[in-house]
N, C-alpha and C positions, 0 to 999 in steps of 0.2 A: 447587493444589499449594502445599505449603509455602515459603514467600519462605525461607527456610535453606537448605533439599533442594535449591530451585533457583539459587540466588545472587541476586543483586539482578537489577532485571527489566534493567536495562542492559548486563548482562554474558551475558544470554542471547541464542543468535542468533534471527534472524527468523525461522527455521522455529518454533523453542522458543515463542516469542511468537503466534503463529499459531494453534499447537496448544491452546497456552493460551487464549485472545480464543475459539478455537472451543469450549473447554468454560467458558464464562462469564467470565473474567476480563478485564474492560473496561479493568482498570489494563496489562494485555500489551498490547492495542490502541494503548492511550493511548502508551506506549513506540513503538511503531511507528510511528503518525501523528508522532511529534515526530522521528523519526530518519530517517525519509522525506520528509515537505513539501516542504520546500524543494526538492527534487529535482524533485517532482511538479509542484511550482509551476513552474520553470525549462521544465519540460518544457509546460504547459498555455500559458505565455508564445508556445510557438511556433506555437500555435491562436487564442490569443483575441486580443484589438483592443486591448485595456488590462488594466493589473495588475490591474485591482479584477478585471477576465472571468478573469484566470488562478488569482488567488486562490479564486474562484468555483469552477468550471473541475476545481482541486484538490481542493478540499472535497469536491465531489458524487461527484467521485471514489474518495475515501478515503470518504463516506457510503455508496454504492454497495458497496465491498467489507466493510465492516464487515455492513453487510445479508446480503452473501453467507455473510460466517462464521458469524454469528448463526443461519441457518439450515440451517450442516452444510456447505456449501461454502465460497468461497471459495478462496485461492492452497494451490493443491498443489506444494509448492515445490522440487522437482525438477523437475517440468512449467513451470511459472513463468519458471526461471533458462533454460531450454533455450529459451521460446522470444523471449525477451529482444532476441536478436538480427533476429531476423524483425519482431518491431513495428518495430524500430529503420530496417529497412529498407522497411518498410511507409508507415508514416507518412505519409513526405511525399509519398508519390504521392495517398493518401486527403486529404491536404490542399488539393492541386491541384484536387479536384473541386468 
């Protein structure tokens, strides 16, 4: 998609981004990973032993989904946002085990 048609990739939302990375544009991905990490990192911190495991932890994660888009899947982002709350609540009981 034309970087004009669609504005600059920072101003498009995550789904926009998404859809894009899903039809080849690695530079949508790339916006994604730098607007999430931190997040993801914060979030792997509450699994792993040390910052380098959550950095890690992150990565293979955001590795992991970019695989998925690359082959047609990946976040269906109304399904995504919906079940957001459920991990949320999930989590730390899979943690305890």
């Amino acid at each position: 998609m034309p970087e004009k048609a669609q504005g600059t990739s920072t101003e498009r939302s995550d789904a926009e981004l998404v859809v894009c990375a899903r039809g080849g544009d690695d530079a949508s991905f790339v916006v994604l990973y730098e607007r999430h990490f931190a997040s993801a990192r914060r979030l792997a911190g509450l699994y792993a032993t040390s910052p380098a495991d959550a950095e890690d932890l992150a990565s293979e994660g955001f590795a992991q989904v970019l695989g998925a888009i690359r082959a047609g899947g990946g976040p269906q982002w109304r399904s995504t946002r919906r079940c957001s709350p459920s991990r949320t609540r999930c989590w730390p009981s899979w943690r305890r085990r």
